[in-house]
Residue, then its C-alpha position, 0 to 999 in steps of 0.5 A: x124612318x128606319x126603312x127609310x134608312x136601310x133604303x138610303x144605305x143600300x142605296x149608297x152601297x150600289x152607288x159604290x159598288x158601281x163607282x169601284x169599277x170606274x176607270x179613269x183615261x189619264x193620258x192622251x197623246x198624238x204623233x204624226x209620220x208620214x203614213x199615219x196618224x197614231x193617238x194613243x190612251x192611257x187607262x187606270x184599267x180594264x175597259x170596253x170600247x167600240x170604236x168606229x168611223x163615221x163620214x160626212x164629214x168624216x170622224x173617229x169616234x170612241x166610247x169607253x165603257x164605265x169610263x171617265x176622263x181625268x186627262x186633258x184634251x185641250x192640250x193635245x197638238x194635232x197641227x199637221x195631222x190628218x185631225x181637225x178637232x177633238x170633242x169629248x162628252x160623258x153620259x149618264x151610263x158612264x160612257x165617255x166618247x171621244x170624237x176626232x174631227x178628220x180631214x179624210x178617210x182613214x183606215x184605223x187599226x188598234x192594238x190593246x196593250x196590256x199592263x207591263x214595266x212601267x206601262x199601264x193600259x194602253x189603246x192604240x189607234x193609228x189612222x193609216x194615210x193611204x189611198x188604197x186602204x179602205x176606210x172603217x164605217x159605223x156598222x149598221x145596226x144589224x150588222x153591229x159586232x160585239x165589242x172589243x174587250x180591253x181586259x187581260x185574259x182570264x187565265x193569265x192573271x198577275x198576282x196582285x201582290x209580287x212574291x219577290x221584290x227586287x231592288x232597282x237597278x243603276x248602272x253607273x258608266x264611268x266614260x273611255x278607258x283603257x286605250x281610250x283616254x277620253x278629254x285630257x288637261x292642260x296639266x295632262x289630267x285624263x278624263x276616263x281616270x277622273x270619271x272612274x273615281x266619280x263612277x267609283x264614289x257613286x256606286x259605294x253611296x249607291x250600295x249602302x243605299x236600301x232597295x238599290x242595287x249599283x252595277x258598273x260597266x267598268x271597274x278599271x282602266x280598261x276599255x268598253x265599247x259603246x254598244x258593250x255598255x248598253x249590253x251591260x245595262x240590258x243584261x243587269x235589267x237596268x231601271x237607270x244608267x247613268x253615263x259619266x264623262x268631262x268635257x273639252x273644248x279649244x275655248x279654255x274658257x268653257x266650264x260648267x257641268x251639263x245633263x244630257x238625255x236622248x234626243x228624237x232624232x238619236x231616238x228615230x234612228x236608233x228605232x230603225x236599227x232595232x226594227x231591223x235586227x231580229x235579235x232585239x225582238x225579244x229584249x223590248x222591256x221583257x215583251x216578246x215582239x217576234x209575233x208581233x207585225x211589223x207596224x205592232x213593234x214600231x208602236x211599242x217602240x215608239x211608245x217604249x222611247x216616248x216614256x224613256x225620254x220622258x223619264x230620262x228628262x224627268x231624272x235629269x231635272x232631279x240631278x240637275x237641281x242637286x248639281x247645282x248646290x256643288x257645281x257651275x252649270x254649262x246650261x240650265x236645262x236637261x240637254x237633249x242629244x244622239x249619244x249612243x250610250x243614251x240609245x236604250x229604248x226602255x231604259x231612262x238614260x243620263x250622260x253627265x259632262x261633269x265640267x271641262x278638262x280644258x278649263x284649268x280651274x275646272x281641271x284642278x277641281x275634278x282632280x281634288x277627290x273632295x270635289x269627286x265625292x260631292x259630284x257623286x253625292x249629288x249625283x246619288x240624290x238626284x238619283x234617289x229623289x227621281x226613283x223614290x218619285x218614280x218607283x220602278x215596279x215589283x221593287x222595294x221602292x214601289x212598294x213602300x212608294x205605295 
């Protein structure tokens, strides 16, 4: 009995000393251009994979060593996409294979991406639409090459525990100034002094605040263009920025606060912009793209947008609930729109239009400090709610988050 016993515990210990080292793909996500087809996985870890193309019919397979899936495939759109089906199977040994369906051949390039900011394990795929390329068959078996390996190099470790945590950064941006009145009242009320003192209200409930750290891209009357506020952001190493203006519109009867995030098509043409300045090659979330290929640095752009405008909405949702409770809503939802002070790539951004100017009660509403301080107020916790949900890394918040 007793040998029994120690049998069945060791047993166990192997079982769990094999299961630690399980990672989990928990996220999937297609997107589709005109040249390519690009999928993209999110892993808890490090792992290896083999992937390759087979024909007739034609299909992209993947095995994830000591892998399981904990995500979804049924909910994947690939509807216009060089893919016709998705089929997953787990084996004994841990190995989970994922296979595409294609309607051709591809040419299939992949980038490792390692963990950074917010961003876990990434593997991306782009299966490259192209005449002319060549498409990648499975090997024979004497010609097989060793597996990619997904994992970090050995002597480039990060610290499992950060030697200093920092406090997250919001950066509040109180709209116009200066020569730039912005919206103006029927009893000759400014937006740009309105939005200063809700700015201003914000940041003081933000300061006292533990783990946060405010910043302002302007303190007075005094006008900022529009790519000055993002540069404000980028140097302060935002983890949010936080745009505040007032509305006008020719229908005085127009009122009610609205939330807007970046929309796409502001997103495609800001990507753009970024791929052809040198100079933003350095400042994509702290990762150096002037290595990188052209086609690396629009999918760590693409990838960047994608989670900002994801998040940006999440935050947005959270402000939304708490604007509720002290203002009249303009729409329901998180609006989404080109604004160029929404426009940065790796920083989850939110304009608030904090009601309308042109509207003579919402006018008299946004003069009465009163009514300022609890617009702020609940700007701050919509705020709080989103960052102690969503914990930026190596910060105070992450930590206790943890």
């Amino acid at each position: 009995m007793k040998l029994k016993f120690l049998c069945t515990t060791c047993l166990l210990l192997c079982f769990s000393i094999a299961n630690a080292h399980i990672v989990q793909l928990t996220r999937a996500q297609i997107s589709n251009s005109s040249k390519n087809t690009r999928v993209m996985f999110s892993l808890t870890g490090p792992t290896r994979f083999h992937a390759f193309i087979l024909k007739k019919p034609d299909r992209l397979v993947i095995d994830f060593r000591n892998t399981t899936l904990a995500a979804s495939l049924n909910n994947l759109h690939f509807y216009k996409t060089n893919i016709t089906a998705i089929k997953s199977g787990q084996h004994a040994d841990h190995t989970l294979r994922i296979v595409f369906q294609l309607k051709k051949s591809v040419h299939a390039d992949e980038h490792l991406l390692h963990p950074h900011g917010r961003f876990g394990y990434r593997l991306v795929i782009n299966l490259v639409n192209s005449k002319t390329a060549v498409a990648i068959h499975a090997p024979q078996q004497e010609q097989l090459v060793p597996e990619k390996i997904f994992e970090p190099a050995e002597n480039i470790q990060a610290p499992t525990h950060p030697t200093h945590l920092r406090e997250a950064v919001v950066v509040i941006d109180p709209g116009h100034g200066g020569r730039d009145p912005g919206a103006t009242g029927t009893r000759g009320t400014h937006e740009k002094m309105v939005v200063l003192a809700i700015g201003k209200d914000l940041y003081a409930m933000l300061k006292k605040q533990p783990g946060i750290k405010p910043e302002m891209t302007r303190h007075g009357d005094y006008f900022v263009t529009l790519r000055n506020r993002l540069r404000v952001a980028r140097r302060d190493h935002a983890d949010l920025f936080i745009a505040i203006h007032a509305d006008a519109y020719i229908n005085h009867y127009s009122r009610g606060a609205s939330i807007f995030a970046l929309s796409q098509r502001g997103a495609t043409s800001e990507a753009a912009r970024w791929l052809a300045q040198k100079e933003n090659y350095s400042e994509l979330g702290g990762v150096d793209l002037e290595d990188k290929s052209y086609l690396l640095r629009s999918v760590l752009l693409d990838l960047s947008q994608t989670a900002t405008i994801r998040d940006s909405i999440k935050c947005g949702n959270d402000v939304l609930r708490q604007m509720r409770m002290v203002a009249h809503l303009h729409r329901g939802f998180v609006e989404q729109a080109p604004f160029v002070v929404l426009k940065s790539p790796d920083i989850p951004s939110l304009l608030i239009e904090t009601g309308f100017l042109s509207n003579a009660r919402e006018e008299l509403l946004l003069r009465d400090k009163n009514y300022q301080h609890r617009i702020a107020h609940a700007l701050m916790v919509g705020i709080l709610q989103y960052l102690h949900q969503n914990p930026p890394p190596d910060t105070v918040l992450a930590k206790h988050h943890a």
